[in-house]
C-alpha positions, -999 to 999 in steps of 0.1 A, spaced: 548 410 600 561 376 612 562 348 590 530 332 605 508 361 603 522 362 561 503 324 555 474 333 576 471 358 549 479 335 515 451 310 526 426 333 536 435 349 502 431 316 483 397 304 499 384 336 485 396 328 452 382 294 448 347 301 465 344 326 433 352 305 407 326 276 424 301 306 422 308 312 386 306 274 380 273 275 394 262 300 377 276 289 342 257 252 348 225 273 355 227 288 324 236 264 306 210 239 322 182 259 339 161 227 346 186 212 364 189 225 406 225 233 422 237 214 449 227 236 473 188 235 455 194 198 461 206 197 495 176 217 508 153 198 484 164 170 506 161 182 537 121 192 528 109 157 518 100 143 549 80 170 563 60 168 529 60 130 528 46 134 565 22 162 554 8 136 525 -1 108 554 -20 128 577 -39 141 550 -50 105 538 -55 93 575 -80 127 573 -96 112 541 -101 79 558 -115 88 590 -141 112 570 -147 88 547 -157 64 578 -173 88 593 -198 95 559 -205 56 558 -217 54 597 -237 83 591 -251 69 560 -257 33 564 -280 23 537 -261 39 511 -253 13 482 -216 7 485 -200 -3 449 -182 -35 448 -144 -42 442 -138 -49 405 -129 -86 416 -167 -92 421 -182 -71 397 -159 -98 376 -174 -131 391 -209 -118 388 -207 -110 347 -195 -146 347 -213 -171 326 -221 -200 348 -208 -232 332 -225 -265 328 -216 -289 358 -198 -323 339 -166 -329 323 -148 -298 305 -123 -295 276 -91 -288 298 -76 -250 287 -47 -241 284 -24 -215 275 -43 -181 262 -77 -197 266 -76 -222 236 -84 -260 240 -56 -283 246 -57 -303 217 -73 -336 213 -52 -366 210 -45 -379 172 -57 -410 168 -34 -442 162 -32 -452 126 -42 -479 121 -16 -513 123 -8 -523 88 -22 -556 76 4 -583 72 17 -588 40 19 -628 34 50 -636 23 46 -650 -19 65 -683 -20 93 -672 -44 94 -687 -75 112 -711 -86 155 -707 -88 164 -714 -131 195 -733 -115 169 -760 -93 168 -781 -120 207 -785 -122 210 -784 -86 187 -817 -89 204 -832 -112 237 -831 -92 220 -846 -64 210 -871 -83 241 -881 -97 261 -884 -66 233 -902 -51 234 -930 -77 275 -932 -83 289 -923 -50 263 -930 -23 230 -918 -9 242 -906 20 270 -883 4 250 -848 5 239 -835 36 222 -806 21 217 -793 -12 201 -755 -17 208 -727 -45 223 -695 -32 204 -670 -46 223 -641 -33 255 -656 -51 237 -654 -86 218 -686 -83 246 -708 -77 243 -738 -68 256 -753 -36 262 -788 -16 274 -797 18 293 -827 16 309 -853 43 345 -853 44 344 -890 39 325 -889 6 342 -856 -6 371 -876 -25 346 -893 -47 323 -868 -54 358 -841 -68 366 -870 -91 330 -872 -100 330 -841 -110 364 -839 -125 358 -868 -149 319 -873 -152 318 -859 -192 284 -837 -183 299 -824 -154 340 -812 -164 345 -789 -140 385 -788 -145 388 -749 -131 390 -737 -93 373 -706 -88 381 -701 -47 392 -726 -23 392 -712 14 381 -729 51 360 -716 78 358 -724 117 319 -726 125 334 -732 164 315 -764 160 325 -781 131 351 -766 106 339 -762 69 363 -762 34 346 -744 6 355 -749 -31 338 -730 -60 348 -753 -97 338 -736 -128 331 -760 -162 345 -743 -195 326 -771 -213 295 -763 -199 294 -730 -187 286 -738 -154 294 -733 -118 294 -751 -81 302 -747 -49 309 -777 -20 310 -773 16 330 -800 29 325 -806 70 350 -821 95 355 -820 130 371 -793 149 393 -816 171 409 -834 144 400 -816 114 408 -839 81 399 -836 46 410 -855 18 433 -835 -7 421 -827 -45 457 -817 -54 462 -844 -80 424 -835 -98 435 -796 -95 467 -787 -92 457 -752 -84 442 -765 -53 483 -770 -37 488 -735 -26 452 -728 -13 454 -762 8 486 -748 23 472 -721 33 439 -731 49 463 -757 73 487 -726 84 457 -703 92 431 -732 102 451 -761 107 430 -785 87 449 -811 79 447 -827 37 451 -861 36 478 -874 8 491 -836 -1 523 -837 -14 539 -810 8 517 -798 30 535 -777 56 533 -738 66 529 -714 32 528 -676 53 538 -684 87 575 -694 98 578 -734 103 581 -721 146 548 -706 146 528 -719 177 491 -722 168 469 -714 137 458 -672 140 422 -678 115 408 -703 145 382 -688 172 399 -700 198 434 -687 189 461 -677 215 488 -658 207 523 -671 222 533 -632 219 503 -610 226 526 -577 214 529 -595 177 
């Protein structure tokens, strides 16, 4: 036998072989799953369906044509309606007018709450009367009388600060009025409490708080100037706390206090171009 005629042989030998063991696959699965069709089941299954699916439409083109047939023969024969009008004819017929709009599973929408009612205005009580008004008067009164009727601009008590009574005086009258108080013996008010300036980008304003260990008492003063040429007398020589705190309100405000003794820069160096607490400050060096 040649060599050609000896693989004819081995493959035809070996197709054997594996179309048995796919037949005893098959027949394992089908015993394993009897339910379930082979491939072969399947494939003819397949080739079947549209012969049936073609069988199952000329049967219900049959079913129609009899059942048109039946219909002309028997014209008066009552005819049952769809459902959809069996439906509109058990319908309750409503009320013509305005309806309660539904929504959702058939449920009302809901009505609108009504507004509450706008609060009534409370009027404002007048509050009573500040404990310190009387002593605010009286300080008023005094400086009217020994320094000048014109000397306080406006009087009030600050409430918020504990009652504490406060004037706004004119830089022109604010000399007298510290030795007033200094030196009047009802008055003694020989402590400095705070002593600190403010730019109102209108007017500039120095504030003083004096405290009275004689009388247990307390002020405050709000001296005005202008904002171009901001002056105020100095109170050093009645309070000789007040150097410092002057210094410092002319390097950071640059209000200037008339007759200090050595008033020049007390945080800033002497070189420092401009005064940093005033609303319209500069910087010479934007990076400092």
């Amino acid at each position: 036998m040649s060599g050609q005629e000896k693989e004819f042989e081995k493959k035809s030998t070996e197709g054997k072989e594996l179309e048995q063991e796919e037949k005893k696959q098959t027949e394992s699965r089908s015993e394993r799953f009897p339910n379930v069709p082979s491939s072969s089941e399947q494939s003819t299954a397949e080739e079947h369906k549209p012969e049936t699916r073609l069988s199952i439409a000329n049967q219900e083109s049959s079913s129609n044509s009899t059942d048109q047939q039946q219909t002309s023969i028997n014209p008066k024969k009552e005819t049952t309606p769809p459902s959809g009008e069996l439906k509109q004819e058990n319908k309750e017929v409503l009320p013509k007018g305005p309806q309660a709009a539904i929504t959702g599973k058939g449920k009302p929408s809901a009505t609108p709450r009504p507004r509450p009612a706008a609060k009534p205005v409370k009027e404002e009580k007048p509050l009573p009367p500040s404990p310190e008004q009387p002593t605010l008067d009286r300080y008023v009164q005094l400086i009217r009388e020994q320094v000048h009727e014109e000397a306080v601009e406006q009087g009030f008590v600050n409430r918020v600060n504990n009652h504490l009574p406060t004037l706004i005086i004119q830089s022109k009258w604010w000399l007298a009025v510290a030795e007033l108080f200094k030196k009047h013996p009802d008055l003694a008010f020989d402590y400095v409490q705070n002593y600190s300036g403010v730019d109102y980008e209108t007017h500039m304003e120095v504030v003083i708080h004096l405290y009275s260990f004689t009388h247990e008492k307390r002020v405050c003063f709000r001296i005005k100037t202008d904002r171009e040429e901001a002056r105020v007398p100095s109170v050093v020589h009645l309070w000789h706390a007040a150097n410092w705190n002057e210094r410092e309100i002319y390097d950071l405000l640059g209000i200037h206090f008339e007759n200090h003794p050595d008033l020049k820069r007390i945080l800033l160096p002497d070189h420092w171009v401009g005064h940093p607490l005033r609303k319209d400050y500069v910087p010479l060096d934007k990076e400092v």
